[in-house]
Backbone as CSV, one residue per row, in Angstrom:
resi,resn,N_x,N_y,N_z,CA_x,CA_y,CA_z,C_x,C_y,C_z
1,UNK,31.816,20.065,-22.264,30.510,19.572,-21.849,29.454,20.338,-22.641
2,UNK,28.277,19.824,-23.544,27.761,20.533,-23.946,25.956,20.352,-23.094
3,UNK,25.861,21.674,-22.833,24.425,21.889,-22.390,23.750,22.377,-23.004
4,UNK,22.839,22.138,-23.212,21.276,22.769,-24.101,20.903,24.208,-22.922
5,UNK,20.736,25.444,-23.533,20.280,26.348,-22.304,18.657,26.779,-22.642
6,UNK,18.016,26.100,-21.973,16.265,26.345,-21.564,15.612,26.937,-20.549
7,UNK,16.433,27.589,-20.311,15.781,28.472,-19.154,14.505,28.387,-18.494
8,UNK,14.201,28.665,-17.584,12.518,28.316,-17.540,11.884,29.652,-17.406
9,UNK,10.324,29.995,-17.696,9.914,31.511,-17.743,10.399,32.506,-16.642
10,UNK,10.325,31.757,-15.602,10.421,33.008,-14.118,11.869,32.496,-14.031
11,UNK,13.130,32.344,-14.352,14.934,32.051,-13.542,15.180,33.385,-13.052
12,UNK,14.536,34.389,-14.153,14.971,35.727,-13.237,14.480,36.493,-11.626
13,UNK,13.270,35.431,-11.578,12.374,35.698,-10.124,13.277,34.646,-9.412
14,UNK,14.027,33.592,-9.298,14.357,32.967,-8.345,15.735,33.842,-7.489
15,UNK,16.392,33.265,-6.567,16.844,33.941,-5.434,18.517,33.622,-6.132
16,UNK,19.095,34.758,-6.446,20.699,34.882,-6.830,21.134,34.100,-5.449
17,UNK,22.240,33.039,-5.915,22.884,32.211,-4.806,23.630,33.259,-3.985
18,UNK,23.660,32.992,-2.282,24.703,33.872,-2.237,26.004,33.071,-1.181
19,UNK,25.739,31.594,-1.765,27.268,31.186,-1.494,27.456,30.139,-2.758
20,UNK,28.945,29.445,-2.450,28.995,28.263,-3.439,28.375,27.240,-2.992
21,UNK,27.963,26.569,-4.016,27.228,25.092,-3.730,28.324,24.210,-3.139
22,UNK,27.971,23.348,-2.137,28.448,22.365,-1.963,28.043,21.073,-1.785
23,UNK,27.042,20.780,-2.273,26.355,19.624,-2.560,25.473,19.380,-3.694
24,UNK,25.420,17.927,-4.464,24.459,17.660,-5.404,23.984,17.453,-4.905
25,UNK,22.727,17.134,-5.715,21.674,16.574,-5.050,20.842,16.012,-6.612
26,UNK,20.770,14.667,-6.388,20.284,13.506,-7.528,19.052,13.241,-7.381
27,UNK,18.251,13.541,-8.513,17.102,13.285,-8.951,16.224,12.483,-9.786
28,UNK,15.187,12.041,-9.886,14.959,11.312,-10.946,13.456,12.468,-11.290
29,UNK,12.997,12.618,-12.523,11.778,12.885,-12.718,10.532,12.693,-12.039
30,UNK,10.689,11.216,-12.463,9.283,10.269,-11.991,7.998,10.772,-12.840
31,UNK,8.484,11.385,-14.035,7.334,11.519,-15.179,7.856,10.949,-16.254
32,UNK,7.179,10.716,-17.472,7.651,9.638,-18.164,8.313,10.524,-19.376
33,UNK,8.574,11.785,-19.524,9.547,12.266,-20.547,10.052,13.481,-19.881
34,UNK,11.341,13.994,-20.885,11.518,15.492,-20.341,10.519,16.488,-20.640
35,UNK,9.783,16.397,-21.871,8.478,17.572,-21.769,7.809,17.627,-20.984
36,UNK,7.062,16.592,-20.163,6.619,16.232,-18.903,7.379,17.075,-17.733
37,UNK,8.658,16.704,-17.774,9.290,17.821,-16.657,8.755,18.957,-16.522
38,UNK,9.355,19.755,-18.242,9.408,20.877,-18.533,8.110,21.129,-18.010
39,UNK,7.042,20.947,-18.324,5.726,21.237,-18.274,5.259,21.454,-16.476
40,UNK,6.023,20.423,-15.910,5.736,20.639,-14.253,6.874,21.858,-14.011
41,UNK,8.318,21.943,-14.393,8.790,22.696,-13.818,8.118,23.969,-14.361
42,UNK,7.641,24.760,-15.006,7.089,25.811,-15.429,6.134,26.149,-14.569
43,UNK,5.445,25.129,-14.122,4.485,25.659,-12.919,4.684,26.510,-11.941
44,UNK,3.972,27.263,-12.004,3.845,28.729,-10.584,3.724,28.131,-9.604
45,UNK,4.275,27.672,-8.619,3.858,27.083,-7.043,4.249,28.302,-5.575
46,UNK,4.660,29.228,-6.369,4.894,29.916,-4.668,4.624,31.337,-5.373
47,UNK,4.784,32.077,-4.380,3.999,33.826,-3.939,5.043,34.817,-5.008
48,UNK,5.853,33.619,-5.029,7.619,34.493,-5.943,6.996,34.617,-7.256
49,UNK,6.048,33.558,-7.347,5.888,33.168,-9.484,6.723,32.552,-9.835
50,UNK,7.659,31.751,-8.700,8.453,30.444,-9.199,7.950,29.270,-9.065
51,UNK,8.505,28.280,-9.507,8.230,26.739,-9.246,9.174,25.909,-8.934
52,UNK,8.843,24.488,-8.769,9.614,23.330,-8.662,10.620,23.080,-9.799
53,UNK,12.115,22.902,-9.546,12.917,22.355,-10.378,14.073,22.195,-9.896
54,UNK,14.548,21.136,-11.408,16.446,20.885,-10.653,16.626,22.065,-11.653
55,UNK,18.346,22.052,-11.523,18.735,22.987,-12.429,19.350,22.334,-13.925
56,UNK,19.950,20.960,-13.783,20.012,20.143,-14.931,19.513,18.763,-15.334
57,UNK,19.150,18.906,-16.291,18.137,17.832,-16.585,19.301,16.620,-17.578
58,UNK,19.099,15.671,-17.505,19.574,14.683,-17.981,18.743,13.730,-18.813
59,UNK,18.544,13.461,-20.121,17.095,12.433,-20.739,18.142,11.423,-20.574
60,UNK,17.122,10.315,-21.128,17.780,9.204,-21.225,18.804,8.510,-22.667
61,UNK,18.678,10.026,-23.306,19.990,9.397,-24.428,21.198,10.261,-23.970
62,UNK,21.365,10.995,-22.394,22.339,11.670,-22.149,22.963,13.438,-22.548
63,UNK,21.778,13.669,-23.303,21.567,14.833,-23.487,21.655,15.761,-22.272
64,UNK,22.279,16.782,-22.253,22.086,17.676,-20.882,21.328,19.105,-21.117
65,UNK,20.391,19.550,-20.552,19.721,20.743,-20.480,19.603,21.325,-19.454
66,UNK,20.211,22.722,-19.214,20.035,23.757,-17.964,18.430,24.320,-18.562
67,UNK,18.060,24.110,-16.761,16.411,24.922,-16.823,16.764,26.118,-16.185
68,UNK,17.679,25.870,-14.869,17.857,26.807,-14.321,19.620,26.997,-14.283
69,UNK,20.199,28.650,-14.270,22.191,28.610,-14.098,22.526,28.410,-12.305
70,UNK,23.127,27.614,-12.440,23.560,27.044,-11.135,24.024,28.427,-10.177
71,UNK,24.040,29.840,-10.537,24.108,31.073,-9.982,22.848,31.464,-9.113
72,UNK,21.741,30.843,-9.360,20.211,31.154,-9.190,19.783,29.620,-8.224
73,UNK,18.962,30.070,-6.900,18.469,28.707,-6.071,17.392,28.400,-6.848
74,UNK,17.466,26.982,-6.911,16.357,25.944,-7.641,15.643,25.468,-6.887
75,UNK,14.437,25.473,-6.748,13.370,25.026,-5.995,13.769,23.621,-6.151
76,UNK,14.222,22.569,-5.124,14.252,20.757,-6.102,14.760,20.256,-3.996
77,UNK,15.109,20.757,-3.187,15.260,19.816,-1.941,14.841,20.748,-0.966
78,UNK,13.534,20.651,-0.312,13.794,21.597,0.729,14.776,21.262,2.009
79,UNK,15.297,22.459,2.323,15.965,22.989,3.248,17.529,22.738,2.729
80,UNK,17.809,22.815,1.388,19.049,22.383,0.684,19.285,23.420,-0.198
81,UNK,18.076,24.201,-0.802,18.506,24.857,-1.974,19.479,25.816,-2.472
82,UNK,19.862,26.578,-1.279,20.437,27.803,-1.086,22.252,27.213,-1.376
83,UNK,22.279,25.894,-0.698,23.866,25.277,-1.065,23.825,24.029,-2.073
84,UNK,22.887,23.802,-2.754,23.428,22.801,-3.830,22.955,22.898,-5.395
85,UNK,23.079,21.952,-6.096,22.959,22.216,-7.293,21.813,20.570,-7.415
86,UNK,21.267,21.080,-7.942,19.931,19.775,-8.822,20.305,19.143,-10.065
87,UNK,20.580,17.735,-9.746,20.240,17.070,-10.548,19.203,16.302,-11.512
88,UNK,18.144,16.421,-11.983,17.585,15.756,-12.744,17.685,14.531,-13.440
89,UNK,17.329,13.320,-13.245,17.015,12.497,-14.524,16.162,11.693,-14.882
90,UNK,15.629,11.808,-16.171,14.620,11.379,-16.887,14.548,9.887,-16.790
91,UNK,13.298,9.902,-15.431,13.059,8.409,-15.248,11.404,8.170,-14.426
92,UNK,11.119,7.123,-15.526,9.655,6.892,-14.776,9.359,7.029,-13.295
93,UNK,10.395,6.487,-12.803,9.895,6.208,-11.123,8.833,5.811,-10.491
94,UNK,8.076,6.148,-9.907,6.804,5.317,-9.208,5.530,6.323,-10.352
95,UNK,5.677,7.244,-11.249,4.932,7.707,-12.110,3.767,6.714,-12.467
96,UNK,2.223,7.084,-12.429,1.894,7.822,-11.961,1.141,7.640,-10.679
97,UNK,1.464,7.116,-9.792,1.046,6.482,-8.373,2.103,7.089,-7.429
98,UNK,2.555,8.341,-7.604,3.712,8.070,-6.425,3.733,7.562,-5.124
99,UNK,2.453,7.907,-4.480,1.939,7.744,-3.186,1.314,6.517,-3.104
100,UNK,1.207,5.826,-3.934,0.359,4.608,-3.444,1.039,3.170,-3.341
101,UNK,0.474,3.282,-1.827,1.143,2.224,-0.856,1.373,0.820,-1.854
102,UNK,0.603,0.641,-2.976,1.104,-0.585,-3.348,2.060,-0.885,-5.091
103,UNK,2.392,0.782,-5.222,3.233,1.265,-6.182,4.444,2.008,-5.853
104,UNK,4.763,1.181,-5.057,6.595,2.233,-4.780,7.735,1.653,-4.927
105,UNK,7.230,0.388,-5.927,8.557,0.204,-6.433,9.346,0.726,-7.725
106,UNK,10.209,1.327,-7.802,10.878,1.937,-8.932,11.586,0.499,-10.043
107,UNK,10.942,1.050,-11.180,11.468,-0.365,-12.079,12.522,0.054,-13.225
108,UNK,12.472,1.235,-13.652,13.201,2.043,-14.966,14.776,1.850,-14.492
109,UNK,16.201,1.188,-15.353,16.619,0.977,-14.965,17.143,2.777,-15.565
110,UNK,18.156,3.125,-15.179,18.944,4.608,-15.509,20.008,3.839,-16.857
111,UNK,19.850,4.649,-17.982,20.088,4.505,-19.371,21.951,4.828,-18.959
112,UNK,22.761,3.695,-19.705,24.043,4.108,-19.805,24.619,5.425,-19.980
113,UNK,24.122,5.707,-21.097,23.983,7.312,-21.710,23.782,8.578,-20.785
114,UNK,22.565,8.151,-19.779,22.443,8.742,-18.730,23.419,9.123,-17.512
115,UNK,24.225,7.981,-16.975,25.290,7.776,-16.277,26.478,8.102,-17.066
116,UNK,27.282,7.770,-17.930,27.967,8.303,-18.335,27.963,9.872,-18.387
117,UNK,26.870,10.475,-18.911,26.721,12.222,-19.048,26.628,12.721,-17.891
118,UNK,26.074,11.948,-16.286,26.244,12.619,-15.492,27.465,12.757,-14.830
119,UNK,28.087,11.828,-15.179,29.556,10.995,-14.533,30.289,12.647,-15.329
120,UNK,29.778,13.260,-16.454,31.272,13.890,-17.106,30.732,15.250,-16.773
121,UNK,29.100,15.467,-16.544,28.259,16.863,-15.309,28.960,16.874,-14.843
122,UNK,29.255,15.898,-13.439,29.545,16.063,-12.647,31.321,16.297,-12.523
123,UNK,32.039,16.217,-13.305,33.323,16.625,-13.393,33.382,17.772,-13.450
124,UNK,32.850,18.221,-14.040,32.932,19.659,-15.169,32.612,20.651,-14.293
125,UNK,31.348,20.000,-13.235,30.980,21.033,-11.678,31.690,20.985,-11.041
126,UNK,32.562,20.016,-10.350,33.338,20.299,-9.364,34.526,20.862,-10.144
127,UNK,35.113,20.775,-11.406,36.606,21.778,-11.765,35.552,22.973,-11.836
128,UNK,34.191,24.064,-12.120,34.026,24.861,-12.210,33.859,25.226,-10.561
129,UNK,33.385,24.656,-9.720,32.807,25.247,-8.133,33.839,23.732,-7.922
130,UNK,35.040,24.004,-6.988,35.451,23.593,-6.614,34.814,22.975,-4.710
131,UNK,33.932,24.502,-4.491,33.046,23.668,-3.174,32.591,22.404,-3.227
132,UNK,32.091,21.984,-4.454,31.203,20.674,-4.622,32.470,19.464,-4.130
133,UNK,31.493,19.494,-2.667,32.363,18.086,-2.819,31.813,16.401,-2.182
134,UNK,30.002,17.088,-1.543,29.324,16.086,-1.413,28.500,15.351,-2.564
135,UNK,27.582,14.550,-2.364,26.336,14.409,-3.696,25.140,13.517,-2.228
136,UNK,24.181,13.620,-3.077,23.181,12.905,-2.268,22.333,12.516,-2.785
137,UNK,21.149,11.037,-2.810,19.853,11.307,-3.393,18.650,11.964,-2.814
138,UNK,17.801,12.564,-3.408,16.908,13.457,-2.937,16.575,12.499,-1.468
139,UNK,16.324,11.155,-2.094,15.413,10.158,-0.663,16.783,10.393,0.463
140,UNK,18.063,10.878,0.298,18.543,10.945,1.829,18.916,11.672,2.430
141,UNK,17.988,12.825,1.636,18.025,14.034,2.495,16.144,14.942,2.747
142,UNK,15.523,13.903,1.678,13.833,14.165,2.647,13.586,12.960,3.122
143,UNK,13.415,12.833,4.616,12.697,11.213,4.729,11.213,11.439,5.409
144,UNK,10.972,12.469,4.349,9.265,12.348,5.239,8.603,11.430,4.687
145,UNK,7.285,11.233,5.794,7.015,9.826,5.263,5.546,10.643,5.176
146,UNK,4.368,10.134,4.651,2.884,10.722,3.956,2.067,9.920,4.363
147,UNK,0.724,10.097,4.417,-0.282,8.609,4.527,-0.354,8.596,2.697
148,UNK,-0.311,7.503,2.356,-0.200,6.704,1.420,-1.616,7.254,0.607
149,UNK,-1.804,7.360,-1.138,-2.897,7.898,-1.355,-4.272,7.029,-1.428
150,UNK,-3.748,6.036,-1.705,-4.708,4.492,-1.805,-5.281,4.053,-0.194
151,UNK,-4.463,4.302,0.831,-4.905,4.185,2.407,-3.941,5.070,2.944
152,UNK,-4.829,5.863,4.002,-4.386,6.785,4.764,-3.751,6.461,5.901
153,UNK,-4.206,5.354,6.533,-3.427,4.844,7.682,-2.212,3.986,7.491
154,UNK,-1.260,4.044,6.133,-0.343,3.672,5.795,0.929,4.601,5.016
155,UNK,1.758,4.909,6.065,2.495,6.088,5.590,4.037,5.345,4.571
156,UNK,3.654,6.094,3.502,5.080,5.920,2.461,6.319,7.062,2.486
157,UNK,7.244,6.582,1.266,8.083,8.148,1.903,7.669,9.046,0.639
158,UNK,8.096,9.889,1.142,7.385,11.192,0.084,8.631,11.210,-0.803
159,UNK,9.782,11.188,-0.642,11.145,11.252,-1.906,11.386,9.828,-1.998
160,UNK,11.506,9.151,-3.069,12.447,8.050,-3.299,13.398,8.313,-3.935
161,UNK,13.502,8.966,-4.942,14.195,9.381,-5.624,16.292,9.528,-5.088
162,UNK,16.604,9.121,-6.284,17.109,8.312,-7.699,16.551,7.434,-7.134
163,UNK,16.297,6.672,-6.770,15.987,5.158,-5.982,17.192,4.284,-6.066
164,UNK,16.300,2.982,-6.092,17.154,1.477,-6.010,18.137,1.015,-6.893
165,UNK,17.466,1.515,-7.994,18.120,0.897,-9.331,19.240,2.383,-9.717
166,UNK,20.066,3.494,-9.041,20.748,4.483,-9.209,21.924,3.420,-9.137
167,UNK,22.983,3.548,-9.944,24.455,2.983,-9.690,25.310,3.952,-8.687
168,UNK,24.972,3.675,-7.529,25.781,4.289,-6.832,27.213,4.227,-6.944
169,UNK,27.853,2.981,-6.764,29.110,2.886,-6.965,29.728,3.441,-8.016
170,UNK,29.299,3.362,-9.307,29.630,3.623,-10.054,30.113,4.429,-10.408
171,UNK,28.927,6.194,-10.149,29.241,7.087,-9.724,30.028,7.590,-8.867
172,UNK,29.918,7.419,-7.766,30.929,8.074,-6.760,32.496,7.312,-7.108
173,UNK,32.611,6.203,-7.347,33.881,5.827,-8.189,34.645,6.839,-9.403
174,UNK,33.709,7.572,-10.052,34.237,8.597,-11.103,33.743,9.670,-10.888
175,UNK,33.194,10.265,-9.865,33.056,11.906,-9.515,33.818,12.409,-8.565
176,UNK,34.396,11.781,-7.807,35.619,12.600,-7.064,34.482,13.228,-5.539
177,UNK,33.400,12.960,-5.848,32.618,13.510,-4.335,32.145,12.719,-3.438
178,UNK,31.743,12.665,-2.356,31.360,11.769,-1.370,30.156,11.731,-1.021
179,UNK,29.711,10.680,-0.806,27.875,10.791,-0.399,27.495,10.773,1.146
180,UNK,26.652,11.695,1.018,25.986,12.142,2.041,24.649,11.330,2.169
181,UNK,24.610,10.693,3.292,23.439,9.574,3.648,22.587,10.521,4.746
182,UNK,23.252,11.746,5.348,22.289,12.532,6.590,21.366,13.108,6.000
183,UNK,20.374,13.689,6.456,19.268,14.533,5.508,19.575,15.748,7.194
184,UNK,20.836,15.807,8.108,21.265,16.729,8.928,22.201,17.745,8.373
185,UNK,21.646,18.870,8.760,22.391,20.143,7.974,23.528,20.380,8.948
186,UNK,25.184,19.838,8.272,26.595,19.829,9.243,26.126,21.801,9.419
């Protein structure tokens, strides 16, 4: 499997894991390139001098890049981070309206290239951390819902992510893990 290693400025401020992961957790961007990522995940958002991120990023010609080593918690699901690993992938998503009530449909379909490279990620994680044995999309494990940014008295969900257009089957047909639809911590 080859990964690009990009570390992001602060990986050494984030929190050393201190169990094995046992869950993915699938992402989409929802900005319209990986520099775009890069550029949000670099952001300072907490008291640590860390920020928001998955730990592997996926573009859409299937390229793979670690921001963060799956040894280190990634800011990317709350109340998940401490047991799973982040997925990333480079996809418009509701970009740049996320919140608005009359932009939440996801249209970008996920690039072959894309699926395939995560399909052979995701092998390569579970023979290295044999714990991994759920996956999830971010939307089914946050279901908070927001007032909408266009009208307030209309609440959307705050994660969609992978969304509609994710090949579910597909995936879980060639990763060997099972999906988790609870956003309940067993």
């Amino acid at each position: 499997m080859q990964i690009s290693i990009e570390h992001l400025p602060y990986v050494d401020r984030l929190d050393a894991r201190q169990r094995d992961p046992d869950i993915v957790v699938i992402h989409c961007t929802e900005l319209p390139d990986l520099a775009a990522a890069r550029r949000e995940g670099e952001i300072e958002r907490y008291a640590s001098g860390t920020g928001n991120s998955g730990h592997l990023y996926i573009d859409r010609d299937g390229s793979v890049t670690e921001y963060v080593p799956i040894e280190r918690v990634a800011h990317h699901t709350r109340g998940w981070n401490a047991r799973s690993v982040g997925i990333e992938l480079v996809n418009i998503g509701r970009y740049p309206d996320w919140l608005d009530s009359r932009r939440q449909t996801m249209t970008e379909p996920y690039s072959d290239a894309q699926i395939e490279a995560l399909i052979a990620l995701l092998r390569w994680l579970t023979a290295r951390w044999p714990t991994l044995t759920d996956i999830a999309g971010h939307e089914d494990l946050d279901l908070t819902e927001v007032p909408a940014s266009d009208d307030a008295t209309v609440l959307v969900r705050r994660k969609r992510d992978p969304g509609p257009l994710f090949p579910w089957a597909r995936v879980l047909a060639h990763s060997g893990l099972k999906r988790r639809l609870s956003a309940a911590l067993p």
